[in-house]
C-alpha positions in Angstrom: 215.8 277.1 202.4 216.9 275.8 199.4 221.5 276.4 198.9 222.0 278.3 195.9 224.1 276.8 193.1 227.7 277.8 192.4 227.5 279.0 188.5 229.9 277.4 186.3 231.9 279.3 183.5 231.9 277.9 180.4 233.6 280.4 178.4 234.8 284.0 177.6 234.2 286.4 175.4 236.9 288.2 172.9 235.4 291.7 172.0 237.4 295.2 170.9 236.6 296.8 174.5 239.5 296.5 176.6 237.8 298.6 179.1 234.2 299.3 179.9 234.0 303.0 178.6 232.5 302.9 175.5 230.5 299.4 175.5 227.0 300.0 174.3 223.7 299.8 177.1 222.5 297.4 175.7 223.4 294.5 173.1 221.6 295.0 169.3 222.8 298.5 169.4 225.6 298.6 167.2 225.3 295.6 165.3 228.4 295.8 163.5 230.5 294.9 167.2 232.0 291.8 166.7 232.6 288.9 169.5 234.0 285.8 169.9 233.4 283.1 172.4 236.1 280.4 173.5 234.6 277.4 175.4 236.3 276.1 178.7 238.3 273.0 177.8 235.7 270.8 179.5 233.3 272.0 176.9 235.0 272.9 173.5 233.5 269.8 172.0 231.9 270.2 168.5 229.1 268.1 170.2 228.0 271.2 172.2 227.1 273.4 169.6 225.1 270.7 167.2 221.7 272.4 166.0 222.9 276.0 167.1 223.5 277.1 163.2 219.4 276.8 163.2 219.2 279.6 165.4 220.1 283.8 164.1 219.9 284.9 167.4 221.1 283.6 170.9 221.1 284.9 174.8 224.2 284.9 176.7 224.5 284.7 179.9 227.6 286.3 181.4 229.4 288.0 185.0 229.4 291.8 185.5 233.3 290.6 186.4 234.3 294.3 186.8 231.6 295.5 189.3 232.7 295.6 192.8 230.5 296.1 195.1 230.2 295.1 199.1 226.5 295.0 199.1 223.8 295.4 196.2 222.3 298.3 195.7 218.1 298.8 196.1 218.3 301.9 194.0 220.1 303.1 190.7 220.4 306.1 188.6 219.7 304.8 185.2 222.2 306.9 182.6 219.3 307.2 180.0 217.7 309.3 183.1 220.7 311.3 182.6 222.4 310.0 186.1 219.4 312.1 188.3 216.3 310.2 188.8 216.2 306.8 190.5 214.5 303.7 190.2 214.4 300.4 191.7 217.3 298.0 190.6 214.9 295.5 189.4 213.3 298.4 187.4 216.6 298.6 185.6 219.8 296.6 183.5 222.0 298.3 186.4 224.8 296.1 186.8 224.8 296.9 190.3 222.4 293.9 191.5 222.0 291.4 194.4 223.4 289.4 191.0 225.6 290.7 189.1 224.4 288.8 186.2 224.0 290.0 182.3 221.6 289.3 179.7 222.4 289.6 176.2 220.7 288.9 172.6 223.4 288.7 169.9 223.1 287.6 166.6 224.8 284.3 165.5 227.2 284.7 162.5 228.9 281.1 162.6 230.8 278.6 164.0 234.8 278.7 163.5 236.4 275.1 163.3 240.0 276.2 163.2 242.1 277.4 165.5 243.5 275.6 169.1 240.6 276.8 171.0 238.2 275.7 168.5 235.0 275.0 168.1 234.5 278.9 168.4 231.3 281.0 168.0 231.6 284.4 166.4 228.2 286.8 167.3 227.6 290.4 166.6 225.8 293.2 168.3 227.9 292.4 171.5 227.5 294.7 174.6 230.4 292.8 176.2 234.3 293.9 177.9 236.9 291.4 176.2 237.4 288.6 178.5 233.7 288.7 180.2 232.9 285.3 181.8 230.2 283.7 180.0 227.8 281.3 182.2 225.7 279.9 179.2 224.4 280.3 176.2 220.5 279.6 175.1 218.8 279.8 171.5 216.9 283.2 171.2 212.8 282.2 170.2 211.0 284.7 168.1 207.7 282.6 169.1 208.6 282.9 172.8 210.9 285.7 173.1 209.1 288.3 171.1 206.4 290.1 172.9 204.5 292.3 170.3 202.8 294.4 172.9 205.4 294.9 175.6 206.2 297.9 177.4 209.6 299.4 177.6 209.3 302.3 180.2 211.7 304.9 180.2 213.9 303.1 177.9 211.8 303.0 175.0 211.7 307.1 175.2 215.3 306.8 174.9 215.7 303.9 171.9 216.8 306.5 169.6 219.4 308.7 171.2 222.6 309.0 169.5 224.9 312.1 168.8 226.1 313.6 166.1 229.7 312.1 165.1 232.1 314.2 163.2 235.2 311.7 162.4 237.7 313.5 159.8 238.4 311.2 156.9 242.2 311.1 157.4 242.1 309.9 160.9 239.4 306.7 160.6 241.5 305.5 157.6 244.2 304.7 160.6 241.3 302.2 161.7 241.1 298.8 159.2 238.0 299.0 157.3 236.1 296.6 159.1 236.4 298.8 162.3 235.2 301.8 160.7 231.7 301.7 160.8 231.7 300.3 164.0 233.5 302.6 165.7 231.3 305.4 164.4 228.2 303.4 165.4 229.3 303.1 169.2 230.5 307.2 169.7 227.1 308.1 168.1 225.6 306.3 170.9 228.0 308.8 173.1 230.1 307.0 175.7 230.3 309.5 178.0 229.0 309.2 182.0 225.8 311.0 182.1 228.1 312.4 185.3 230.7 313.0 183.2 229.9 315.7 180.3 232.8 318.1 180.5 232.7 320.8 178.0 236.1 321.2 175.8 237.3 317.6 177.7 239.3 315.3 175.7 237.7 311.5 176.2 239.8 308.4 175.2 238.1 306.0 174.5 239.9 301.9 174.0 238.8 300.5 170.9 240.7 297.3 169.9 244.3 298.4 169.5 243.5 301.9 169.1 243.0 305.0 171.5 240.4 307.2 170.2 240.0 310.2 171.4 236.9 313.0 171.0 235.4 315.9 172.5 232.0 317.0 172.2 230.9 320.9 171.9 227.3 322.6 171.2 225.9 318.6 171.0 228.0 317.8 168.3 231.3 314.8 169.1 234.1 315.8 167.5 237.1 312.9 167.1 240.4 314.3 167.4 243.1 311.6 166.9 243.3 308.4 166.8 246.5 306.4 168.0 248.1 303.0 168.7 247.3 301.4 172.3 251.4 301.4 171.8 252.2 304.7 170.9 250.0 305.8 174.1 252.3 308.4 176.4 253.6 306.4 179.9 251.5 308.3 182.2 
């Protein structure tokens, strides 16, 4: 029996989710989710990135560092099945594996020279918690990685979900500009737990350095303030 490998960490990942509620399923999805990757001393050498400017896309490879779990699970309840139908964990991107190993596509927007943790790599259409442990990082090949005829099972049924967002002009001008679209982008997507769809229930959802909160009646999300991670209530 070959002795598995101990994975090394070359880096983590700045996003605007401080917590996991909220992150899109999948990477691509909102593509307006900005991230930036910090290299490990050992490897934030300009030398390391050479050639990856040809690329628009890459893969990251990167720790479910927030799933704890004793023992992996053979089964899941995908959320796209709305939480009540299983299939097997290999069937699915469960984080709940024998591994708990991500995959993500993102789109490469550019290298950033300055800075003390420099060389940098900003990407966008991130799927990733701020300060996710990044194992490494691999081109993204149309030729190779683009499968014109592949099957998506039950979550190509479910590629186009969203939820109508209803965000009142005078509380997403408290959000900077750049956020804006973003923001709106990730609640149509609707955060909640498919476990978790209270009627009338106020969600919170961390977003940067903001709270924003919503509800969602007759289908429709409705955003009802948005506030400071400062001016937050001690609970």
């Amino acid at each position: 029996m070959v002795q598995g490998r101990k994975l090394e960490i070359i880096g983590y990942i700045h996003t605007d989710f401080p917590e996991k509620f909220g992150i899109p399923r999948q990477s691509g999805l909102v593509q307006e989710l900005m991230g930036e990757i910090f290299l490990e001393p050992d490897y934030r050498r300009p030398e390391i990135l050479m050639g990856i400017e040809e690329y628009s896309h890459l893969w990251l490879i990167w720790d479910f560092s927030m799933v704890n779990q004793e023992k992996a699970s053979l089964t899941v309840c995908p959320p796209r099945l709305s939480g009540k139908e299983r299939r097997g964990v290999f069937a699915t991107r469960s984080p709940f594996r024998p591994n708990p190993i991500g995959l993500s596509c993102v789109r490469f927007e550019k290298i950033i020279t300055d800075g003390s943790k420099a060389p940098s790599i900003l990407v966008s259409g991130v799927d990733l918690m701020d300060g996710t442990p990044i194992y490494d990082i691999k081109p993204y090949l149309p030729y190779a990685d683009c499968i014109s005829d592949a099957r998506g099972g039950f979550g190509e049924k479910h590629k186009n979900d969203h939820i109508e967002v209803v965000f009142p002009k005078e509380l997403l001008q408290r959000l900077p500009m750049e956020k804006q679209s973003a923001v709106i982008r990730v609640l149509e997507q609707d955060p909640r737990a498919a476990y978790n769809k209270k009627p009338d229930y106020i969600y919170g959802m961390a977003f940067a350095q903001w709270d924003v909160r919503f509800t969602v009646k007759n289908g429709v999300l409705y955003v009802t303030d948005v506030v400071m991670q400062s001016e937050k209530p001690v609970k």
